[in-house]
C-alpha positions in Angstrom: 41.9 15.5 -11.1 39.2 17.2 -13.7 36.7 19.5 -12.6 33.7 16.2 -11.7 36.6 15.2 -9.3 37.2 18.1 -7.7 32.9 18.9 -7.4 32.5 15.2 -6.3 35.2 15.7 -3.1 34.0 18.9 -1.8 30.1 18.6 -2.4 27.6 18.1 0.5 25.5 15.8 -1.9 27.8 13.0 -1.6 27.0 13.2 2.0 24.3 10.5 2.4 22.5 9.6 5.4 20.4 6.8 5.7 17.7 6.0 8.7 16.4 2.9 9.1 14.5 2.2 12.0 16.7 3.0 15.3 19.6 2.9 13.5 21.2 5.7 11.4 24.2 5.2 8.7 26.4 7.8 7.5 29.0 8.2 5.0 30.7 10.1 1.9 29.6 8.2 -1.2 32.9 10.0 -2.9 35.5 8.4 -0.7 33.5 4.8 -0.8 33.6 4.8 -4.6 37.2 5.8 -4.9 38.6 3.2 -6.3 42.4 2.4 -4.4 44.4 -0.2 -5.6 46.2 -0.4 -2.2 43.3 -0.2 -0.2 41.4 -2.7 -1.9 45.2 -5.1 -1.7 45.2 -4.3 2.1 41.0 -5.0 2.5 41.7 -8.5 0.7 44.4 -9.6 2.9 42.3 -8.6 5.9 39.1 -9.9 5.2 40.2 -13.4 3.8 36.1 -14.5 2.6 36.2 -11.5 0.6 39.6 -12.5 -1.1 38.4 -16.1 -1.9 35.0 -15.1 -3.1 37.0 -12.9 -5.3 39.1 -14.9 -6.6 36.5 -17.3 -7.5 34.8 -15.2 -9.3 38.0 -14.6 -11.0 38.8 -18.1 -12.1 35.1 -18.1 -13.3 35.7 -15.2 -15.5 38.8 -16.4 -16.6 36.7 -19.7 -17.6 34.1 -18.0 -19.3 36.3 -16.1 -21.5 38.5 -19.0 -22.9 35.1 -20.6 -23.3 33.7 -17.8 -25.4 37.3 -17.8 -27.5 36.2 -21.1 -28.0 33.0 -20.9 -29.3 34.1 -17.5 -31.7 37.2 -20.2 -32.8 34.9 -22.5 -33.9 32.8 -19.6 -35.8 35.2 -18.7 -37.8 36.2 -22.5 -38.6 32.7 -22.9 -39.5 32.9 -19.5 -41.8 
């Protein structure tokens, strides 16, 4: 872990508290944004509406990009 790393885990500013109203929120932005490959494999088994929206956006993306080879194979036919 580099030096940002090590800052972003131990500082008080990634401490954020949020009031809204009655209610109060409160959380480490460092450990939300951690990116955890098992956590996010365990968080898509769990929560199975997360897991489809992802994969649809997935297949979209997939879609997309063999759209836009496509398009750039036709480009270069043209060219």
């Amino acid at each position: 872990m580099g030096k940002i790393g090590i800052y972003a885990s131990t500082s008080k500013l990634m401490d954020i508290r949020i009031h809204y109203g009655d209610e109060k929120f409160k959380f480490n932005l460092y450990e939300e944004l951690v990116v955890n490959e098992n956590k996010i494999n365990s968080e898509l088994k769990e929560q199975p509406s997360a897991y489809s929206f992802n994969s649809m956006l997935k297949k979209k993306l997939i879609r997309r990009m063999k759209d836009r080879e496509k398009e750039k194979e036709k480009i270069y036919g043209r060219l």
